[in-house]
VMD Tcl script that draws the C-alpha trace (Angstrom):
set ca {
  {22.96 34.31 4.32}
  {20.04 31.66 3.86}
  {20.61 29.25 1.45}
  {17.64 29.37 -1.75}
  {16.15 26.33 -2.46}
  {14.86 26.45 -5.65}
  {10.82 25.19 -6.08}
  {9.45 23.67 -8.89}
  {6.50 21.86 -9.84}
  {6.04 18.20 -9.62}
  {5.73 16.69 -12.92}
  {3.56 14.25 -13.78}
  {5.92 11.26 -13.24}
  {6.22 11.82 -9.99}
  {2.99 13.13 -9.02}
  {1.29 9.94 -10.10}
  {4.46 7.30 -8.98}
  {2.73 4.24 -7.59}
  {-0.76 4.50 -8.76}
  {-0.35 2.87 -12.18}
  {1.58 -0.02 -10.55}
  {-1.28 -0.76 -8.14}
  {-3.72 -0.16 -11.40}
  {-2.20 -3.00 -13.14}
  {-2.30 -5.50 -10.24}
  {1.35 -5.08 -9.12}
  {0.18 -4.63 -5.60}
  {3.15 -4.03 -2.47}
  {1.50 -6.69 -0.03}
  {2.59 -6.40 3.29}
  {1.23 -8.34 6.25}
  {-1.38 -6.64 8.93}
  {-0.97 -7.55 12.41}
  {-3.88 -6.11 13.49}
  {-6.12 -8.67 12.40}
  {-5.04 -12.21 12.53}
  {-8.29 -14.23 13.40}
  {-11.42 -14.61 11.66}
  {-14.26 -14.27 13.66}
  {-16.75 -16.73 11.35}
  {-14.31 -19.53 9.83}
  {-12.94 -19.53 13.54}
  {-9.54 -19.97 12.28}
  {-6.06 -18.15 11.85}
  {-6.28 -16.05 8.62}
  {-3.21 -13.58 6.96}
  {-4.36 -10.16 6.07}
  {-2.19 -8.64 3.28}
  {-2.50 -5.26 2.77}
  {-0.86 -2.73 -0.04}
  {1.13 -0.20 1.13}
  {0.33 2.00 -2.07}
  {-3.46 1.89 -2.35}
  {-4.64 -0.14 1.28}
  {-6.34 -3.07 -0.83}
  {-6.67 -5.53 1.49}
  {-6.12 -9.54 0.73}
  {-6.75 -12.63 3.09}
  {-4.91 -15.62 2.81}
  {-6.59 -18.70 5.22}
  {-4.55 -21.53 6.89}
}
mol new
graphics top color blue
foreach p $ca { graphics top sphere $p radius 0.5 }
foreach p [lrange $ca 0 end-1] q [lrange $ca 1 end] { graphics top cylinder $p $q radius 0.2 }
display resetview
């Protein structure tokens, strides 16, 4: 026999778990490769970016 997995509806905790965080400025920064020069300052920048809600941040050396 299969075993039943019983389905339920997400409740509202969880269906809205990380959007209040990023709401109220607690951002998850975490650094972007992909970009790593700026084309106009012509030096190296650090683009931060939040793994919740993809706001992006630059930090300039």
């Amino acid at each position: 026999m299969a075993d039943v997995i019983p389905f339920r509806k997400p409740g509202l905790k969880e269906k809205h778990r990380g959007k209040t965080l990023c709401r109220h400025g607690h951002h998850k920064w975490v650094v972007d490769k992909a970009k790593q020069f700026d084309v106009k300052q012509g030096r190296l920048v650090t683009v931060y970016r939040c793994s919740r809600c993809d706001k992006t941040r630059v930090k300039a050396h």
